[in-house]
CHARMM-style PDB file with segment names, atoms N, HN, CA, C and O in Angstrom:
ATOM      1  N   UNK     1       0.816  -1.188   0.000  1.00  0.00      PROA
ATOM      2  CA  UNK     1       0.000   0.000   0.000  1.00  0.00      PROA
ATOM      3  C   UNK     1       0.867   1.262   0.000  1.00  0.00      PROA
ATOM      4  O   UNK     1       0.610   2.271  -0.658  1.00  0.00      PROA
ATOM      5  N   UNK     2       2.146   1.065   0.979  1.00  0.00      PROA
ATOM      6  HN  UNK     2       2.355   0.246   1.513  1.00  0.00      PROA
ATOM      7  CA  UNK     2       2.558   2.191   0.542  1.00  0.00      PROA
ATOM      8  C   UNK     2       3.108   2.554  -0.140  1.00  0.00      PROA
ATOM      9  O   UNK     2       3.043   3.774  -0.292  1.00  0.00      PROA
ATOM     10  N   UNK     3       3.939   1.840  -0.939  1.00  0.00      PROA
ATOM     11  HN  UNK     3       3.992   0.849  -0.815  1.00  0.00      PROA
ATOM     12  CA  UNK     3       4.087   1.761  -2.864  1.00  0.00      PROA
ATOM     13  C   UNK     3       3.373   2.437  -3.649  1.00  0.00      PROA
ATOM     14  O   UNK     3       3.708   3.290  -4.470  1.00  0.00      PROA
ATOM     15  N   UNK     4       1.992   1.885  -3.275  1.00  0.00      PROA
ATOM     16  HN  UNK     4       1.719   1.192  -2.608  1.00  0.00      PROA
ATOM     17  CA  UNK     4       1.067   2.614  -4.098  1.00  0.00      PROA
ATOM     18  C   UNK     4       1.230   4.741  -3.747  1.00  0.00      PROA
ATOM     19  O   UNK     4       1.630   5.717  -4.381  1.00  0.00      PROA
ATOM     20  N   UNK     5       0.914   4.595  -3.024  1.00  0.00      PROA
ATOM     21  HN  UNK     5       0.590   3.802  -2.508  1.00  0.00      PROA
ATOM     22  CA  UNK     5       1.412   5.794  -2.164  1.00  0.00      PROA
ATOM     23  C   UNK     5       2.213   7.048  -2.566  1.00  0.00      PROA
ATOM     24  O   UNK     5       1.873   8.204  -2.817  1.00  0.00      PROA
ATOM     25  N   UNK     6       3.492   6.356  -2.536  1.00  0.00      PROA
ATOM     26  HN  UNK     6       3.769   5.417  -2.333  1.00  0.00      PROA
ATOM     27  CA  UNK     6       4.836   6.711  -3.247  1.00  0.00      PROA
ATOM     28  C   UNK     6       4.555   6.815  -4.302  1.00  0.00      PROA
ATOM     29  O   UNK     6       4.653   8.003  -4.606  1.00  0.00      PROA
ATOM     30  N   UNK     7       4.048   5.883  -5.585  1.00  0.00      PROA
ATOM     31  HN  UNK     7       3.968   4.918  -5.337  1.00  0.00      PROA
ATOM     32  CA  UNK     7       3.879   5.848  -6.808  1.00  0.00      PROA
ATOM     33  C   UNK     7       3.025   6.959  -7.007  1.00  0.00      PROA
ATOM     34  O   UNK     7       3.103   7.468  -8.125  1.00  0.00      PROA
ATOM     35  N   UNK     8       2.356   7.382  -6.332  1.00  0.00      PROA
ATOM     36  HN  UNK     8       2.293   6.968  -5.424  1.00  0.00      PROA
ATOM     37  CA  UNK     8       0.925   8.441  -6.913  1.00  0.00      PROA
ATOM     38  C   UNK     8       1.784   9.741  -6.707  1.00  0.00      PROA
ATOM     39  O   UNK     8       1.885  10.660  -7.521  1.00  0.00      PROA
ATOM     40  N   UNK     9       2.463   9.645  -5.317  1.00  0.00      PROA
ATOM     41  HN  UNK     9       2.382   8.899  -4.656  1.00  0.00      PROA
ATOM     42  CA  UNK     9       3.065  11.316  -4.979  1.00  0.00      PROA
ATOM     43  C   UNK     9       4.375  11.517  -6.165  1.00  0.00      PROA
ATOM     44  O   UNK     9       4.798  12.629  -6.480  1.00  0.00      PROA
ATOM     45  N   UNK    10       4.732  10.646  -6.547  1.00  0.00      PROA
ATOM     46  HN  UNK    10       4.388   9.742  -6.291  1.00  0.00      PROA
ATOM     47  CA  UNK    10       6.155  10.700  -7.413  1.00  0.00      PROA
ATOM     48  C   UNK    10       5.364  10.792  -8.773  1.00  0.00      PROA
ATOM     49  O   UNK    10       6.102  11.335  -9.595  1.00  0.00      PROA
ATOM     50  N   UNK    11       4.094  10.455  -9.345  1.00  0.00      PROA
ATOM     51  HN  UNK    11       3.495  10.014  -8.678  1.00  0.00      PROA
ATOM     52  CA  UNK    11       3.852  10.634 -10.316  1.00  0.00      PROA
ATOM     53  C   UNK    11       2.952  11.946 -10.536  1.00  0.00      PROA
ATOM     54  O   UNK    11       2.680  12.389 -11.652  1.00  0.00      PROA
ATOM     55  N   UNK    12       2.563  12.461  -9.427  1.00  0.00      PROA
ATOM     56  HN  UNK    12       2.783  12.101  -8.520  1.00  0.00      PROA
ATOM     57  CA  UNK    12       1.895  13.962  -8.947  1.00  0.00      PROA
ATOM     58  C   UNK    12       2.837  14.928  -9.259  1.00  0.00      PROA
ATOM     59  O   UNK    12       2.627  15.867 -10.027  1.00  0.00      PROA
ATOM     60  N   UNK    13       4.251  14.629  -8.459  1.00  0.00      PROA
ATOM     61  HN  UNK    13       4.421  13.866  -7.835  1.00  0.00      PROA
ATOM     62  CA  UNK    13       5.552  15.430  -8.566  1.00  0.00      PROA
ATOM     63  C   UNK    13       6.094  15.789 -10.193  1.00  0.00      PROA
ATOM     64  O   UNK    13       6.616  16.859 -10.506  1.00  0.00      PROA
ATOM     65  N   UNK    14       5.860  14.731 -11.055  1.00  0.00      PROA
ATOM     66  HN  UNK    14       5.436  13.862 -10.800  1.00  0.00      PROA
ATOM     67  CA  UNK    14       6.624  14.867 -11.710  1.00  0.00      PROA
ATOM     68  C   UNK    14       5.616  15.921 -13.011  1.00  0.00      PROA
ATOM     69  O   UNK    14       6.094  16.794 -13.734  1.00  0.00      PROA
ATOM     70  N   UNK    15       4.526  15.579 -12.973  1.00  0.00      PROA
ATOM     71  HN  UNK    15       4.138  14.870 -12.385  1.00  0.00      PROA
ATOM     72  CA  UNK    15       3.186  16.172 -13.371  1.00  0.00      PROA
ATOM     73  C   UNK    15       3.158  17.519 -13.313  1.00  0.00      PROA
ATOM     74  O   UNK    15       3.016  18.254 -14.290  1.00  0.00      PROA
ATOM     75  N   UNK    16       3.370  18.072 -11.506  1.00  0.00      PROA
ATOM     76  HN  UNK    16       3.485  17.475 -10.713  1.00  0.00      PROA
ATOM     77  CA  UNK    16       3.645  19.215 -11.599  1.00  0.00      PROA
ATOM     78  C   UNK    16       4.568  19.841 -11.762  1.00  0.00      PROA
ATOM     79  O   UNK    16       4.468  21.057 -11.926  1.00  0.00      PROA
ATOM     80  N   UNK    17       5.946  19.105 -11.769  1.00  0.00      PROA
ATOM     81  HN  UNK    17       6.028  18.118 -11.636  1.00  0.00      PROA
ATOM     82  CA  UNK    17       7.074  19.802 -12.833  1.00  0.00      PROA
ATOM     83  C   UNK    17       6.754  19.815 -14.200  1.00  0.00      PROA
ATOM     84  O   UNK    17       6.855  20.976 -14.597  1.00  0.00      PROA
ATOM     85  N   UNK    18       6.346  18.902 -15.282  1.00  0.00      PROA
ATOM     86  HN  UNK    18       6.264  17.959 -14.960  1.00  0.00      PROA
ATOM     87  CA  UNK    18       5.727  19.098 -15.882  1.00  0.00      PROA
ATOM     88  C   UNK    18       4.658  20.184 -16.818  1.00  0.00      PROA
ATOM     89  O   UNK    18       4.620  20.414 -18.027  1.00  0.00      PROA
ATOM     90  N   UNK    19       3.759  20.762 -15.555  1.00  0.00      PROA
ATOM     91  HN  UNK    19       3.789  20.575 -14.573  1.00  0.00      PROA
ATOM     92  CA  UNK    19       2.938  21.720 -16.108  1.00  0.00      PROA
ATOM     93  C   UNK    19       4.003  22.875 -15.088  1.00  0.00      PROA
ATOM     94  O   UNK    19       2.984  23.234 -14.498  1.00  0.00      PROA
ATOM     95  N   UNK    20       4.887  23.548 -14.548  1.00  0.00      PROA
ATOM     96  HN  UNK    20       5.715  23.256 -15.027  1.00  0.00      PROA
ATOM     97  CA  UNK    20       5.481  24.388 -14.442  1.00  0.00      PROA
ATOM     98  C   UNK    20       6.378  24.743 -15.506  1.00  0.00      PROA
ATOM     99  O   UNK    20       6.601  25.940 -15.686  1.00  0.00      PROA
ATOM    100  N   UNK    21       6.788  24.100 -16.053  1.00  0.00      PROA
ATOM    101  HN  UNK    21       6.607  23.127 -15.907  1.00  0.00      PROA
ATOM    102  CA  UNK    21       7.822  24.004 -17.286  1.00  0.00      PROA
ATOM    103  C   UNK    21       7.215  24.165 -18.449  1.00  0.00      PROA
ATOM    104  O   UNK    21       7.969  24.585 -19.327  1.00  0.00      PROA
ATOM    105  N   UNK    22       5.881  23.940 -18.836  1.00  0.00      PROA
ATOM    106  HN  UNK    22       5.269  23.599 -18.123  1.00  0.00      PROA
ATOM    107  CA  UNK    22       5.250  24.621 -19.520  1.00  0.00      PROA
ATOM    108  C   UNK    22       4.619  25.985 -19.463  1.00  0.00      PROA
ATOM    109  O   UNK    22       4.495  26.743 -20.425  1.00  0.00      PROA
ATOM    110  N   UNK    23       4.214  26.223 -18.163  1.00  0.00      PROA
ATOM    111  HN  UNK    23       4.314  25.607 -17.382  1.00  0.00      PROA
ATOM    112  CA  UNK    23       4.181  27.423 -17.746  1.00  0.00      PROA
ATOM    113  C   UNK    23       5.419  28.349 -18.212  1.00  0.00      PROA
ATOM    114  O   UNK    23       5.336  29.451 -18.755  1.00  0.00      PROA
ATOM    115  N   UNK    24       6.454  27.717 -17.910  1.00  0.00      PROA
ATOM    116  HN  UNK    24       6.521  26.821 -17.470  1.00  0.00      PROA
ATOM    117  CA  UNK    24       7.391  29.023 -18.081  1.00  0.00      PROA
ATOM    118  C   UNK    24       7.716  28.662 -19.797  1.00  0.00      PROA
ATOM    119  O   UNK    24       8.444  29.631 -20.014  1.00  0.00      PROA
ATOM    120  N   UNK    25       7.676  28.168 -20.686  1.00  0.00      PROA
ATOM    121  HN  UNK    25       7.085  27.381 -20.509  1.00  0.00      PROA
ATOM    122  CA  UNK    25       7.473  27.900 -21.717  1.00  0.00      PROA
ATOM    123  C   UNK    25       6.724  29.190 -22.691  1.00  0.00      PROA
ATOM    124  O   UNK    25       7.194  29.955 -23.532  1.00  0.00      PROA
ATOM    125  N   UNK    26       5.259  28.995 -22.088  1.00  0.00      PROA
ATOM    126  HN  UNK    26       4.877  28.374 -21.404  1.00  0.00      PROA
ATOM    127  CA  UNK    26       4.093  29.665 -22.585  1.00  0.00      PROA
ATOM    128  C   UNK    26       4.667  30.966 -22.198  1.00  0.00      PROA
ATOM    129  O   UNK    26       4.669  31.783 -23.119  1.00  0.00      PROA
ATOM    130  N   UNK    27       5.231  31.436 -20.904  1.00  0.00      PROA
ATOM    131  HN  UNK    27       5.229  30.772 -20.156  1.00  0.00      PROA
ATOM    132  CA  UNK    27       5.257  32.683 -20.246  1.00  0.00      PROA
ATOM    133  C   UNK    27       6.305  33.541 -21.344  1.00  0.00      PROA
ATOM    134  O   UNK    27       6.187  34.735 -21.619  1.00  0.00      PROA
ATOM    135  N   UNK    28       7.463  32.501 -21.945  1.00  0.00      PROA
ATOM    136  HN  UNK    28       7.558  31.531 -21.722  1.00  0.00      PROA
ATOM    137  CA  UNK    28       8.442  32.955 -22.762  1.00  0.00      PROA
ATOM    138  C   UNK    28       7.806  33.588 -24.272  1.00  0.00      PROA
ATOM    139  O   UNK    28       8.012  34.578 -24.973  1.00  0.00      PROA
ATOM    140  N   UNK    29       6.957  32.437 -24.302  1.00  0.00      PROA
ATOM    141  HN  UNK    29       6.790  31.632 -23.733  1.00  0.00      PROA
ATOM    142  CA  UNK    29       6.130  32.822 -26.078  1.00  0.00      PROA
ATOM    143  C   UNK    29       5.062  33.938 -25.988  1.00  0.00      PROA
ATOM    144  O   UNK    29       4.573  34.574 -26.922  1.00  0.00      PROA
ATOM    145  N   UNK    30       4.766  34.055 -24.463  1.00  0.00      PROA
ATOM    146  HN  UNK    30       5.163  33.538 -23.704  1.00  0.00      PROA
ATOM    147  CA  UNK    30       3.787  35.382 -24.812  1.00  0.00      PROA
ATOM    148  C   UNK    30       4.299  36.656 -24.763  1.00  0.00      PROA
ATOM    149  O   UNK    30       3.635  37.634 -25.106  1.00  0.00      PROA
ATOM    150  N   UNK    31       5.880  36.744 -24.203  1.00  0.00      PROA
ATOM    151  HN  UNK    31       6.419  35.949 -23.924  1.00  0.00      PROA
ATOM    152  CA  UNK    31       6.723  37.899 -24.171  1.00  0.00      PROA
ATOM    153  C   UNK    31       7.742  37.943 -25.195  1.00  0.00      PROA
ATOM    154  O   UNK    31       8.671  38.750 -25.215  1.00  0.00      PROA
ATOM    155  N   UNK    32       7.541  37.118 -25.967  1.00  0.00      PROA
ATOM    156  HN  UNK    32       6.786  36.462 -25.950  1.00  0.00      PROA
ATOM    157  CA  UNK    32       8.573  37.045 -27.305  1.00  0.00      PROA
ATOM    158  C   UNK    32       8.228  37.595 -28.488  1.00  0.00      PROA
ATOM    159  O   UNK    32       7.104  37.244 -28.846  1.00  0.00      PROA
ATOM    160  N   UNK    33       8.772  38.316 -29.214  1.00  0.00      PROA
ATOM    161  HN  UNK    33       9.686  38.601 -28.924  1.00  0.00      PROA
ATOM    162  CA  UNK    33       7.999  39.160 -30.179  1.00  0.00      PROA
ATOM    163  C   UNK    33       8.476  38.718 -31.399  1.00  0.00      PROA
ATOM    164  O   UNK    33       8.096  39.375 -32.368  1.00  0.00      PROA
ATOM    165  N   UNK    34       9.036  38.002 -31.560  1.00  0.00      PROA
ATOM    166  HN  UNK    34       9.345  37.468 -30.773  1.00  0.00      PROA
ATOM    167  CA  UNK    34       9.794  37.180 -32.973  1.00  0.00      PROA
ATOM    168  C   UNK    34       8.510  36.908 -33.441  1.00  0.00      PROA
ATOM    169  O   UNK    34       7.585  36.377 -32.826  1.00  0.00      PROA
ATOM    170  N   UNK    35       8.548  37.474 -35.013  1.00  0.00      PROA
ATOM    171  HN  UNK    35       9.299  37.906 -35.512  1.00  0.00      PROA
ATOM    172  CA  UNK    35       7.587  37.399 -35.760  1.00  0.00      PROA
ATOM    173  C   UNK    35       6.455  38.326 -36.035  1.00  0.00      PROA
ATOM    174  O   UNK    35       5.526  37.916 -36.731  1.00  0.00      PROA
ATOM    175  N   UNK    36       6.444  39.220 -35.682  1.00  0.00      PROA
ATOM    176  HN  UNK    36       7.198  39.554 -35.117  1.00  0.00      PROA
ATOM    177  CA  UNK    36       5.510  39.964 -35.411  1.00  0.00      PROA
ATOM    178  C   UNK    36       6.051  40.693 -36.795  1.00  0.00      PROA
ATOM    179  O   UNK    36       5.187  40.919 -37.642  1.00  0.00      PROA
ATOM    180  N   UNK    37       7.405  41.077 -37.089  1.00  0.00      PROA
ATOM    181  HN  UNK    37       8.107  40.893 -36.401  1.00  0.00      PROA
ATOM    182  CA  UNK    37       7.185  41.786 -38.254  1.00  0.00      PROA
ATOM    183  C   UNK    37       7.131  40.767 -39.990  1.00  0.00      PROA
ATOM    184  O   UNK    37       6.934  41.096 -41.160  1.00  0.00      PROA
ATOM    185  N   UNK    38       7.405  39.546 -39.323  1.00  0.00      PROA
ATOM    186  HN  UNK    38       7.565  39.279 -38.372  1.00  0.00      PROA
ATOM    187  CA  UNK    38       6.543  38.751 -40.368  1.00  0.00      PROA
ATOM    188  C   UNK    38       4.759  39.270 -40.777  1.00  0.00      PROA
ATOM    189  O   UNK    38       4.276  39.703 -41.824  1.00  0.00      PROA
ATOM    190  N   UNK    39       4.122  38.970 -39.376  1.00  0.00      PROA
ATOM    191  HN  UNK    39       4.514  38.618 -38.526  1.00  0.00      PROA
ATOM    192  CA  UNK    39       2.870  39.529 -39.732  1.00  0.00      PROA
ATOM    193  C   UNK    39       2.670  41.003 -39.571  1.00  0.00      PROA
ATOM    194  O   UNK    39       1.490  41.138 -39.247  1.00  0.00      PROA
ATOM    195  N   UNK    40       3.123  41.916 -39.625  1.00  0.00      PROA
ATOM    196  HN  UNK    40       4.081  41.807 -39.888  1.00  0.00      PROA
ATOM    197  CA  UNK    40       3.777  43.291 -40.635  1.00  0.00      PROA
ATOM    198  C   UNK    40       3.516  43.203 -41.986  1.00  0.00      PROA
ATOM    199  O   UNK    40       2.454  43.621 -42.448  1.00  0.00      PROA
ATOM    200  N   UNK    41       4.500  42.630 -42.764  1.00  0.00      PROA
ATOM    201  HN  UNK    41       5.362  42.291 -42.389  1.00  0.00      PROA
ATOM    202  CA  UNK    41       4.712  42.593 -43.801  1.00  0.00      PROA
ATOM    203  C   UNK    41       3.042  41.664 -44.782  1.00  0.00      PROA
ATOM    204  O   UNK    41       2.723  42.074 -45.897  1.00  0.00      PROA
ATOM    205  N   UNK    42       2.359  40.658 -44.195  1.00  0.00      PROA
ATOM    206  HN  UNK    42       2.618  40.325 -43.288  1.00  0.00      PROA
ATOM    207  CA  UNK    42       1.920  40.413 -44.326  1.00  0.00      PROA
ATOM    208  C   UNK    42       0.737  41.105 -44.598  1.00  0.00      PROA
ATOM    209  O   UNK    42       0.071  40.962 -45.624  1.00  0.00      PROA
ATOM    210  N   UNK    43       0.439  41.987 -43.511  1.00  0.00      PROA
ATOM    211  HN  UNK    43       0.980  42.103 -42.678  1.00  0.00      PROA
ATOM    212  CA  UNK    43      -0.516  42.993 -43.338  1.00  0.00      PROA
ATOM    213  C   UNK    43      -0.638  43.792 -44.675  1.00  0.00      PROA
ATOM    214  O   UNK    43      -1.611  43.906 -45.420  1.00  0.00      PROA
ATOM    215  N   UNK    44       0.699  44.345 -44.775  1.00  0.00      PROA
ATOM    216  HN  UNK    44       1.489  44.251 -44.169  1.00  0.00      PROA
ATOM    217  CA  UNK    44       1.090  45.260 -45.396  1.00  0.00      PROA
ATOM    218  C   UNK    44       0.802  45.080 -47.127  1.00  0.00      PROA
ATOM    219  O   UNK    44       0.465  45.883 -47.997  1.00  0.00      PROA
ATOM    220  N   UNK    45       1.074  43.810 -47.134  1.00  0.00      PROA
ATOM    221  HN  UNK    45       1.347  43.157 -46.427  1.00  0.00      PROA
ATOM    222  CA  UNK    45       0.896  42.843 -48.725  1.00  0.00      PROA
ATOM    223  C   UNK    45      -0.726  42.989 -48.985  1.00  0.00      PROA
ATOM    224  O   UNK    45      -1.323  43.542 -49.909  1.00  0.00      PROA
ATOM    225  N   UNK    46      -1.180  42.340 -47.911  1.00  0.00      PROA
ATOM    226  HN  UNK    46      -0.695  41.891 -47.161  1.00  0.00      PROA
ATOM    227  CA  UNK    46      -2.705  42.490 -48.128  1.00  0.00      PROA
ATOM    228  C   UNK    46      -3.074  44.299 -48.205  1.00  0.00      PROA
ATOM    229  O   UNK    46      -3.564  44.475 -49.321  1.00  0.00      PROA
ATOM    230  N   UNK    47      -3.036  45.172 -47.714  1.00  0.00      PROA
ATOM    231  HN  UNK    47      -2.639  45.029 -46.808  1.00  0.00      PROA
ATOM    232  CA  UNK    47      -3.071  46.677 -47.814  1.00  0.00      PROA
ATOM    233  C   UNK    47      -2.875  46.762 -49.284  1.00  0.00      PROA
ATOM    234  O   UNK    47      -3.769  47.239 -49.983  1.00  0.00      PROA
ATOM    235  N   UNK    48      -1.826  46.354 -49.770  1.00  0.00      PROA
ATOM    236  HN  UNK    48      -1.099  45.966 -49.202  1.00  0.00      PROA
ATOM    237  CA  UNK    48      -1.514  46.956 -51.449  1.00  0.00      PROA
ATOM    238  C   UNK    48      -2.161  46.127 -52.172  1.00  0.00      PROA
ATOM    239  O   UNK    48      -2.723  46.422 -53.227  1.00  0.00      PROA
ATOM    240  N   UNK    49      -2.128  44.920 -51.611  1.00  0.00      PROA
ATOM    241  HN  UNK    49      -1.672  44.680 -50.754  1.00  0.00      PROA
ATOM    242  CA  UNK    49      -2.777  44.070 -52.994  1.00  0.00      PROA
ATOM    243  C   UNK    49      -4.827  44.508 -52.795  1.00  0.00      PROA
ATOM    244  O   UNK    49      -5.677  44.249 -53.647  1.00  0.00      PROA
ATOM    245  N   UNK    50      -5.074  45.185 -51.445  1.00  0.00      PROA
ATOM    246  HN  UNK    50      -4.384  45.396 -50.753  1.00  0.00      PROA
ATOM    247  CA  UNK    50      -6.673  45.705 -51.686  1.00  0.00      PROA
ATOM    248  C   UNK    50      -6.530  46.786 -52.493  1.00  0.00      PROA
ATOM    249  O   UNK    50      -7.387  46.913 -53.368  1.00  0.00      PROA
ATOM    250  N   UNK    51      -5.330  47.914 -52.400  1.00  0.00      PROA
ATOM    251  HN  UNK    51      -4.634  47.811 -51.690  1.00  0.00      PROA
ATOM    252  CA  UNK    51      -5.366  48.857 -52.929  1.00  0.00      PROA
ATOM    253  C   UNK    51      -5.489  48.683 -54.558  1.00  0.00      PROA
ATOM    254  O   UNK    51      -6.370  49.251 -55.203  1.00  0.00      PROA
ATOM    255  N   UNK    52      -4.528  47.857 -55.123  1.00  0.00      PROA
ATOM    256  HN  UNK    52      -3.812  47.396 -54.599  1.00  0.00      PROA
ATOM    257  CA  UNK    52      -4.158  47.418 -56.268  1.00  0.00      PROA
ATOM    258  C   UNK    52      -5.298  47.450 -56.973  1.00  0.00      PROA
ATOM    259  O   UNK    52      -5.608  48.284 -57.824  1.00  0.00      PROA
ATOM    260  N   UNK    53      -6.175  46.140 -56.446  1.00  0.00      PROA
ATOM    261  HN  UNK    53      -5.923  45.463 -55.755  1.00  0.00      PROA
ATOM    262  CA  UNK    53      -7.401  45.239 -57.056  1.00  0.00      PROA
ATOM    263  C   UNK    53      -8.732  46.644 -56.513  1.00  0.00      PROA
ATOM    264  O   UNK    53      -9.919  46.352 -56.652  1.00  0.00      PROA
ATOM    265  N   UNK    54      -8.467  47.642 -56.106  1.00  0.00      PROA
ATOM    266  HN  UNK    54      -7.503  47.880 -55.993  1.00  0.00      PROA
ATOM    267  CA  UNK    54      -9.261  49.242 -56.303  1.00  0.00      PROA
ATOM    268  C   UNK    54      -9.700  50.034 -57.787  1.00  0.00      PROA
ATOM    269  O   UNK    54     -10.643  50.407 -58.484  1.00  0.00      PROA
ATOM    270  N   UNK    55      -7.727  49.940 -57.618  1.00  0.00      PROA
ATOM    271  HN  UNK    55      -6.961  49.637 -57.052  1.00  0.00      PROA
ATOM    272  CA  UNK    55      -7.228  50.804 -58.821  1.00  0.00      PROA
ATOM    273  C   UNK    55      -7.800  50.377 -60.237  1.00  0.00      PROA
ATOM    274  O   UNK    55      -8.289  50.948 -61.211  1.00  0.00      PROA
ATOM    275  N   UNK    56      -7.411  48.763 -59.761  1.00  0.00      PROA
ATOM    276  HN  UNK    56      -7.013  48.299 -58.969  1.00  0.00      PROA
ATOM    277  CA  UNK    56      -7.267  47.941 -61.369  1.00  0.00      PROA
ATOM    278  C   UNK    56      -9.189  48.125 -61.640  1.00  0.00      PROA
ATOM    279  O   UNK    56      -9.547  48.429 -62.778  1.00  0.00      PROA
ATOM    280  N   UNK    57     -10.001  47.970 -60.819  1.00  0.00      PROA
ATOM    281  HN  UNK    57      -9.710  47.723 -59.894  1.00  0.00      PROA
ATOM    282  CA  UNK    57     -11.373  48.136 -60.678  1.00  0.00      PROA
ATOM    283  C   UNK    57     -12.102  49.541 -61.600  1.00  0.00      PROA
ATOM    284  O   UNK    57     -12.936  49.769 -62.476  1.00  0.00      PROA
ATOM    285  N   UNK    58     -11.249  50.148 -60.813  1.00  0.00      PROA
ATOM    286  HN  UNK    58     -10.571  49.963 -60.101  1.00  0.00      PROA
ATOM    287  CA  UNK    58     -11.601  51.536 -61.307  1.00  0.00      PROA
ATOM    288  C   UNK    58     -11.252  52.410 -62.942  1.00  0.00      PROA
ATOM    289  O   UNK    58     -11.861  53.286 -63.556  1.00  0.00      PROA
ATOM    290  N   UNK    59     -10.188  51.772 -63.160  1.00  0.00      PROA
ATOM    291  HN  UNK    59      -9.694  51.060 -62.661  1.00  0.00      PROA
ATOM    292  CA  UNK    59      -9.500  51.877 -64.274  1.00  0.00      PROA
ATOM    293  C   UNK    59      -9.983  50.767 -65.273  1.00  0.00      PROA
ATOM    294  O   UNK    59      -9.646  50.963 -66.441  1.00  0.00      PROA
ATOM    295  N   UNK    60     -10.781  49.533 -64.993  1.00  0.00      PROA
ATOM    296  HN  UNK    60     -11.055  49.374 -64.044  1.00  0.00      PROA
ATOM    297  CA  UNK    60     -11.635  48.807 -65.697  1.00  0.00      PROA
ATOM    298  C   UNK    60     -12.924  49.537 -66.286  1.00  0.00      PROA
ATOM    299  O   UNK    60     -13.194  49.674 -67.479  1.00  0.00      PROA
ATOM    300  N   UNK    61     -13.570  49.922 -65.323  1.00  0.00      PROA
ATOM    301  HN  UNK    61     -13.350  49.811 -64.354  1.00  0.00      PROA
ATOM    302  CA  UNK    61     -14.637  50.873 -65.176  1.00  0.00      PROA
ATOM    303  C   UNK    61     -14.809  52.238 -66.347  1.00  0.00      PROA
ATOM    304  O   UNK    61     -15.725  52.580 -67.095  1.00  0.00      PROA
ATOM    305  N   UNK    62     -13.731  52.664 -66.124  1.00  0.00      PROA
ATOM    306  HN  UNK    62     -12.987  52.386 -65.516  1.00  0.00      PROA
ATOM    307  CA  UNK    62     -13.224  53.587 -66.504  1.00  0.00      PROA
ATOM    308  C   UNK    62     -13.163  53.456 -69.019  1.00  0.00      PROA
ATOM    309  O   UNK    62     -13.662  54.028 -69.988  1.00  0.00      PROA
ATOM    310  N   UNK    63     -12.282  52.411 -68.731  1.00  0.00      PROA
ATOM    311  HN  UNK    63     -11.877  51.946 -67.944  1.00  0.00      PROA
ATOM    312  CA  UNK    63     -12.249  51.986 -70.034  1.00  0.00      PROA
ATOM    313  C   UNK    63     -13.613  51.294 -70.634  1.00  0.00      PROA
ATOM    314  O   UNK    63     -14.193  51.582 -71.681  1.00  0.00      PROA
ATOM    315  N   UNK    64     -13.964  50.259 -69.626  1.00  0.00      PROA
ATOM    316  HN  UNK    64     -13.493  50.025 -68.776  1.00  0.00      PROA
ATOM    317  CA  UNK    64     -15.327  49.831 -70.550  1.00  0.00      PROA
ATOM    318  C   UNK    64     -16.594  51.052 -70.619  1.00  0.00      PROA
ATOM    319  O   UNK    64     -17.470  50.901 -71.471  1.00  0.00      PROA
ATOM    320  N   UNK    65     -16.638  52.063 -69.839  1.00  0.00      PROA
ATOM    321  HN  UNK    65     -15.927  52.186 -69.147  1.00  0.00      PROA
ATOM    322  CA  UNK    65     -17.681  53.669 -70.016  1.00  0.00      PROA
ATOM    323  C   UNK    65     -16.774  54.045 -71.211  1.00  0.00      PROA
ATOM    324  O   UNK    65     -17.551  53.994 -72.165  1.00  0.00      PROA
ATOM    325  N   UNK    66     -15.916  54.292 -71.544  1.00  0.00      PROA
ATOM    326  HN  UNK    66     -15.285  54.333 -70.769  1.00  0.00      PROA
ATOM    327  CA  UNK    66     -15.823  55.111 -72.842  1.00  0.00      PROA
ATOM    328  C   UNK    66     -15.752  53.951 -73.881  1.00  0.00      PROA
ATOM    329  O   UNK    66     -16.160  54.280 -74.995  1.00  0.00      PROA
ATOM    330  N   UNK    67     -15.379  52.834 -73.773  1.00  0.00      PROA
ATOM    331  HN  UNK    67     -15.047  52.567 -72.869  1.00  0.00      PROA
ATOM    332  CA  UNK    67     -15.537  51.769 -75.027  1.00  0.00      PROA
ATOM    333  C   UNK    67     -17.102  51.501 -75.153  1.00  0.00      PROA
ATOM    334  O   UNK    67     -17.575  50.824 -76.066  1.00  0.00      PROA
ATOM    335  N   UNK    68     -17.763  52.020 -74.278  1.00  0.00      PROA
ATOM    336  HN  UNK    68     -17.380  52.569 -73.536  1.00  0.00      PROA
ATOM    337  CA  UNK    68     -19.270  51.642 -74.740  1.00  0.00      PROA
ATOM    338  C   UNK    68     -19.847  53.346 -75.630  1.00  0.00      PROA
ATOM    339  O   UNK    68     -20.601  53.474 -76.595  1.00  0.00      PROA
ATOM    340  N   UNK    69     -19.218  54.274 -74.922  1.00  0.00      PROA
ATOM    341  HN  UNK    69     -18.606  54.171 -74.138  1.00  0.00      PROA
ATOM    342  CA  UNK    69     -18.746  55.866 -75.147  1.00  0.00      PROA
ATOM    343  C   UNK    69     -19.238  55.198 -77.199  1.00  0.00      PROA
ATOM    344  O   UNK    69     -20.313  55.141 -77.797  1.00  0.00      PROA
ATOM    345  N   UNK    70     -17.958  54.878 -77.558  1.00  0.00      PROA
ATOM    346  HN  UNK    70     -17.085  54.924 -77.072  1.00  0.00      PROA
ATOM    347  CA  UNK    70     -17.238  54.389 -79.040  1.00  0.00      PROA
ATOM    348  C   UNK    70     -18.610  54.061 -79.911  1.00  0.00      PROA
ATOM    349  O   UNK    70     -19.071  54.633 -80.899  1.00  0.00      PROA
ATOM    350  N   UNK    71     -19.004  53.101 -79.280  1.00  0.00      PROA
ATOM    351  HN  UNK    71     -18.629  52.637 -78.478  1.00  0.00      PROA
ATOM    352  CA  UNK    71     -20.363  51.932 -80.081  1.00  0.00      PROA
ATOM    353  C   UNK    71     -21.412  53.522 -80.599  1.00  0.00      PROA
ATOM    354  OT1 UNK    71     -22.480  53.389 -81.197  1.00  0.00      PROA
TER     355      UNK     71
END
């Protein structure tokens, strides 16, 4: 029985080293800023490529009113 005992507190112990070490794990990745100007740039891609697909819209627009203008 008291095996059993031992076995539960040593496997409790090791459990909660375990989830402390992830704790400080997680604690590292939520104060770590690596990457962030990955998703920057990302941002930034999407910004021009809405702007782009505006322009290209407008300048479509633009040509098919005076090619109908023509007829």
């Amino acid at each position: 029985m008291i095996r059993l005992v031992v076995l539960f507190q040593m496997l409790l112990g090791r459990a909660g080293s375990y989830v402390a070490g992830q704790r400080r794990v997680l604690r590292t990745a939520m104060s770590d800023e690596r990457g962030s100007v990955t998703i920057e740039h990302v941002l930034w891609a999407v910004a021009v490529l809405a702007f782009v697909a505006v322009v290209v819209g407008a300048i479509g627009a633009y040509i098919n009113a005076k090619v109908g203008e023509i007829r």
